[in-house]
N, C-alpha and C positions, 0 to 999 in steps of 0.2 A: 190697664191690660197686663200690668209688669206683676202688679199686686197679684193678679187673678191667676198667672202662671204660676207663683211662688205659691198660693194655696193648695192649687191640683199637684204640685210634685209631691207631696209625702203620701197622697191617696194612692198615685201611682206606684210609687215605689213597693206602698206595702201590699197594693194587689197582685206586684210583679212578685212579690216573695210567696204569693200564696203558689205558685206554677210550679209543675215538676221539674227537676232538674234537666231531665232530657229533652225540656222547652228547649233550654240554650243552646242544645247542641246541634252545632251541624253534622256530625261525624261522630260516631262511635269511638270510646276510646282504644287502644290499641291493646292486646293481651299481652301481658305481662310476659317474655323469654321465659320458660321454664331452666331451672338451672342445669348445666350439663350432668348427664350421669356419668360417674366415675364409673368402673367395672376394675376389678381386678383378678385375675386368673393364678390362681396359687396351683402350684404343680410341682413334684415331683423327680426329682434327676432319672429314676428309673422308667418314668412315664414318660419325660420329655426325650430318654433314648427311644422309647417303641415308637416313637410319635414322629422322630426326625431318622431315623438311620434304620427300625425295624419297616417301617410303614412303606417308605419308597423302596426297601428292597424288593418285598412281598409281592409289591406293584408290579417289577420287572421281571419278577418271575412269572407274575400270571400273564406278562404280554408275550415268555417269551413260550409259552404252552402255546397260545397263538400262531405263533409263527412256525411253530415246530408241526405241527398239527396242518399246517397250510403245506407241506412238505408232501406227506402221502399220495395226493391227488397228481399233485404235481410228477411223484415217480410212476405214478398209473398212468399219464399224457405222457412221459414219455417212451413207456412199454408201449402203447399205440404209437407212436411216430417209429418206433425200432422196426414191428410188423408195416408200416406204411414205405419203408425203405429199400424193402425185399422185392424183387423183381419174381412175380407169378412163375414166369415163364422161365428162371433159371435158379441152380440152388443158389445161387450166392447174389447177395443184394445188388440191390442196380448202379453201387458205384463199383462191383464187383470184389468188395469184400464177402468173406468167406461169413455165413451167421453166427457162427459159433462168437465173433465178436465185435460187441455191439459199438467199441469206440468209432469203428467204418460207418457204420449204422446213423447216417445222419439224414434227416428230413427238416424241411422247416417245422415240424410239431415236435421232433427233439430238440431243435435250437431254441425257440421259444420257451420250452420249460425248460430246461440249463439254463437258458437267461432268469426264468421269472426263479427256478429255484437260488442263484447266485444273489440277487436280491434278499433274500430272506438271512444270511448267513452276517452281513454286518451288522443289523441292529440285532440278532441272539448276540452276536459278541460282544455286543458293545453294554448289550446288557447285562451279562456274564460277569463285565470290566468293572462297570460301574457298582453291581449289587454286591459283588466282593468286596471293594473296598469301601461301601457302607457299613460290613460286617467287620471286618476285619484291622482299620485302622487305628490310630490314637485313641479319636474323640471317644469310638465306642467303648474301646478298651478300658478305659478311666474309669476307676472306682466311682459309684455312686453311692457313699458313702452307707449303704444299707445292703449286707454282706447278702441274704436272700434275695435281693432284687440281681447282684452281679451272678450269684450263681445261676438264676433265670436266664437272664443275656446271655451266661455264655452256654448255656443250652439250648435256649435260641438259634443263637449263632453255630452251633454245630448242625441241629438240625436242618435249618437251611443251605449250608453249606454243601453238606449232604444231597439236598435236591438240585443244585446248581450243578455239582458233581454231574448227575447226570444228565443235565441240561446239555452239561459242556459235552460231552458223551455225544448226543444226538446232534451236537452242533459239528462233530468230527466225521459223522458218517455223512451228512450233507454237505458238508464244503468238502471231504474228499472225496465225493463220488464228482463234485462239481469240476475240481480242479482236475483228476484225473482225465474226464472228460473232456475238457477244454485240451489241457496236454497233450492229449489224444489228439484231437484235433490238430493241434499245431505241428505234432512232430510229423505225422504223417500226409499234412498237406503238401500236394505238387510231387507225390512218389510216381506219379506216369511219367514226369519228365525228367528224373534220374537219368536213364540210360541215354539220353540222349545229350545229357549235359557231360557225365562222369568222366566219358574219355578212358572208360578203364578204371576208375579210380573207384574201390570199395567206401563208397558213404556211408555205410550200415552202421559205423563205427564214427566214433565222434574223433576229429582231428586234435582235440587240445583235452585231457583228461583233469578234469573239476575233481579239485577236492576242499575240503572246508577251509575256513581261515582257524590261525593259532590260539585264537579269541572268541570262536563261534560256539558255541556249545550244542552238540544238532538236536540235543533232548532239552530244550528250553524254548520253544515255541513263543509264540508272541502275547496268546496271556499267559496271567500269573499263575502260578504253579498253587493251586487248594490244596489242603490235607490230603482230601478224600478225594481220591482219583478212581476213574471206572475204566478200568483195561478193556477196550473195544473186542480184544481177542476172547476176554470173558462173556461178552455177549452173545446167546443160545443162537446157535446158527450160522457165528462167522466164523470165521479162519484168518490167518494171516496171508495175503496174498490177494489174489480173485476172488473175489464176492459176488456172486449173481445180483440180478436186481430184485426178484423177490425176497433174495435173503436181506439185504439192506432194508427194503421196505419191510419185513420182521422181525429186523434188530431195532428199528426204529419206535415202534408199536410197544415192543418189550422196554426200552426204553420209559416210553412214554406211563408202563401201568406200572414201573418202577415211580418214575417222578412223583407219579398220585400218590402213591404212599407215603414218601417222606413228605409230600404238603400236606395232606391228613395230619401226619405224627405232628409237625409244626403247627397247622393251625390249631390242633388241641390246645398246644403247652402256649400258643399267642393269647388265644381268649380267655386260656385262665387268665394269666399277666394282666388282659386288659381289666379284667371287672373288679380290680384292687384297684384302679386308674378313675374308672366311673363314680366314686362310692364321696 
């Protein structure tokens, strides 16, 4: 029997060799990892400026056309709450201000918009803060070693600055007509109960006379001070003093077909810049 087993093995073996290989297998073999792709990205000092410090400022400019533009409507809602505070039945509004001025002039649809407008006024600033000193810092300032690309940047950067100008501009006539009115508010709240407190005593007049500190400087506001500054009193329509409310909402407007033109004149001199970037 032993013999008879030792014959049939070589039969075997060589019938087994006649078999396809994927006889053997229980399982597919596994694909081979493709090796990683490197990638490399060659770039530009003058590309990597438009790309890092041109690019995000552009951005907050366009968001803050947005919020500037959300302004308008907001001064129409509260020329309706000004007429919604006026008493039919007598000339002078129903808290018994005189119309002629609208600080008295208060309804909840002027509080509302004084609020929703007072909202709108720290992210323009804040944009205003931050797209200046992408423009105007170190990093950008630094030669990029290709004399044509620096004099681009800083034409650029005048350009924009330029439209910021008047961004900051429009952001002057909103937060002061904001704060005015707020002030308003405050200084003349609880004047029914004066004479019954005063005793005689003139409160028209402030008891302790404010004046600045040795170190204030009262022409240096809280941002930074641009080149290109837009004299509010140069705006068609205002004055220095009292401003109606549709002059404000027409200085504002004017404003605004200002700004489109100096983003025009920049996005020109941008997309030339970029498509030496793309090539």
């Amino acid at each position: 029997m032993t013999k008879a087993l030792h014959r049939l093995a070589p039969c075997v073996l060589a019938s087994l060799s006649l078999l396809p290989a994927r006889a053997f297998a229980d399982t597919p073999a596994p694909a081979r990892t493709p090796p990683p792709q490197i990638e490399h990205i060659v770039t530009t000092a003058f590309c990597a400026r438009l790309h890092d410090r041109v690019r995000p400022a552009v951005a907050m400019i366009l968001q803050n056309d947005g919020s500037i533009a959300k302004s308008k409507p907001l001064f129409k809602k509260y020329a309706r709450g000004v007429l919604g505070a006026q008493d039919p039945a007598s000339a002078q509004y129903s808290n018994g201000a005189p119309p002629p001025d609208s600080v008295y002039a208060t309804s909840p649809e002027t509080n509302m918009a004084l609020q929703q407008m007072s909202y709108l006024v720290s992210p323009i600033a804040q944009n205003v803060l931050a797209a200046e000193k992408l423009l105007t810092d170190d990093e950008y300032l630094k030669p990029t070693g290709n004399p044509d690309g620096d004099k681009k940047l800083a034409q650029i950067k005048d350009q924009l600055l330029q439209t910021i100008a008047f961004q900051s501009a429009s952001l002057d006539l909103i937060n002061g007509w904001v704060t005015t009115q707020q002030m308003g508010q405050l200084q003349h709240a609880g004047e029914e109960y004066i004479a019954s407190i005063s005793n005689g005593t003139d409160l028209s007049k402030p008891l302790i006379q404010q004046s600045p500190g040795p170190l204030q400087d009262p022409n240096a506001p809280g941002l930074s001070q641009n080149p290109y500054n837009v004299d509010p009193a140069a705006i068609p329509g205002l004055s220095v003093g009292f401003n109606p409310l549709s002059r404000i909402v027409d200085g504002i407007g004017w404003l605004q077909t200002e700004t489109t033109k100096r983003e025009n004149t920049a996005a020109t001199t941008i997309t030339a810049a970029l498509q030496g970037c793309n090539k």
